[in-house]
C-alpha positions as CSV (number, residue, x, y, z in Angstrom):
1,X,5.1,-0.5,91.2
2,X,7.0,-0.5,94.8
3,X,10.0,-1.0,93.4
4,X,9.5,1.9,90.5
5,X,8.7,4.0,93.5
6,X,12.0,2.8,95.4
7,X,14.0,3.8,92.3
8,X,12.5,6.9,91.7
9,X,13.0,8.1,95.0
10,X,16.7,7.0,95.0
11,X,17.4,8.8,92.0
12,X,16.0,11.8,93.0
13,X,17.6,12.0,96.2
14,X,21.2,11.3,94.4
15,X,20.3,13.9,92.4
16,X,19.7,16.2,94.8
17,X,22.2,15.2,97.3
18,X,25.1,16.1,94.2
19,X,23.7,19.4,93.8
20,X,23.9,20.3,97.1
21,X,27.4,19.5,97.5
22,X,28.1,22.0,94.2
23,X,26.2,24.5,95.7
24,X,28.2,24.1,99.3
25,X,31.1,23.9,97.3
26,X,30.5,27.1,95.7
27,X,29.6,28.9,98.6
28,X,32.9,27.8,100.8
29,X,35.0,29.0,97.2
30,X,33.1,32.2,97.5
31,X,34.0,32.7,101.1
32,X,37.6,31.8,100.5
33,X,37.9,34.5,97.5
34,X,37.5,37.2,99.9
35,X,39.7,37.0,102.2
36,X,43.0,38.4,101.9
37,X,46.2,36.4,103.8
38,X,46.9,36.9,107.0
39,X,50.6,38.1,106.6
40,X,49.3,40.5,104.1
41,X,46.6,42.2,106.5
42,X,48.6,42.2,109.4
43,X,51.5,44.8,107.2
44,X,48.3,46.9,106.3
45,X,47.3,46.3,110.2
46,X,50.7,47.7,111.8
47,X,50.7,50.4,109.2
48,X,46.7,51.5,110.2
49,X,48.3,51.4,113.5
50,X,51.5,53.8,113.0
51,X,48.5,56.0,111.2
52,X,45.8,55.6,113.4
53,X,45.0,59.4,113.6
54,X,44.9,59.9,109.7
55,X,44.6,56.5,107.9
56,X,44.6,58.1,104.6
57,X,48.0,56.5,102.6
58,X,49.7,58.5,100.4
59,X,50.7,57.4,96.9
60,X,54.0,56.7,97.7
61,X,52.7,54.6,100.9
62,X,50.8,52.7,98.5
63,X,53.0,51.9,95.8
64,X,55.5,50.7,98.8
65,X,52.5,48.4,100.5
66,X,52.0,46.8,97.1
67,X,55.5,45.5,96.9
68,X,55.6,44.7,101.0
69,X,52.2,42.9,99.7
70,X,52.0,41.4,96.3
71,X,48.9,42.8,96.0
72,X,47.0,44.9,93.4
73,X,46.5,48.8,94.2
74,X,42.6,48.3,94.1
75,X,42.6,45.4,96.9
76,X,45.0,47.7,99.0
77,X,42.6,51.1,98.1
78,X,39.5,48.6,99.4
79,X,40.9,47.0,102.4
80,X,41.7,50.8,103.9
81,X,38.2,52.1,102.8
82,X,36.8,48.9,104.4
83,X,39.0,49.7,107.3
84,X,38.0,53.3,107.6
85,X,34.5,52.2,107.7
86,X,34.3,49.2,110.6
87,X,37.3,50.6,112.8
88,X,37.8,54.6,112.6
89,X,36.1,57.9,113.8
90,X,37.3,60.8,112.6
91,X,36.5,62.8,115.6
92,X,35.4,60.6,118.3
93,X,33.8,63.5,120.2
94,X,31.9,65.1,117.5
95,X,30.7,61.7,116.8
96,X,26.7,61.9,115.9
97,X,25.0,58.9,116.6
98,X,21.4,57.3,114.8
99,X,19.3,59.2,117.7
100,X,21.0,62.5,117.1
101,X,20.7,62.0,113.2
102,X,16.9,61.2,112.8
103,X,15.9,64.9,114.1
């Protein structure tokens, strides 16, 4: 009966101890998907910086970041909106902040 036990429990800990290695696996794949290259964000970096007032590309802009780049027009159109979002105000003194908002 002890030794049943004793196998049982092995097995089930194998068991587990494989699927938690997939799922960490899967999680450090996820992770890695997102991010883009370094020498690829810092060309959209010095070019946020040269635009830093209006970080709005134009088409032309773009087109030439996605041959500086390699990459695709949507992952350049996200990494600006993301951009826009974390790192830029608009109008730094007309700012509202949360308090100012909730009136």
């Amino acid at each position: 009966m002890e030794r049943v036990r004793k196998e049982l429990k092995h097995e089930l800990k194998q068991d587990y101890k494989d699927k938690i290695v997939d799922i960490r696996e899967e999680i450090l794949r996820k992770r890695r998907a997102g991010k883009l290259p370094g020498d690829t964000t810092s060309l959209l970096k010095a070019w946020w910086q040269t635009h830093s007032k209006w970080p709005y590309p134009t088409e032309e802009d773009k087109a030439r970041l996605v041959q500086e780049t390699g990459l695709q027009l949507k992952q350049i159109n996200n990494w600006f909106i993301n951009q826009r979002k974390r790192n830029w105000h608009s109008s730094p003194s007309g700012s509202t902040s949360k308090s100012k908002r909730k009136k």
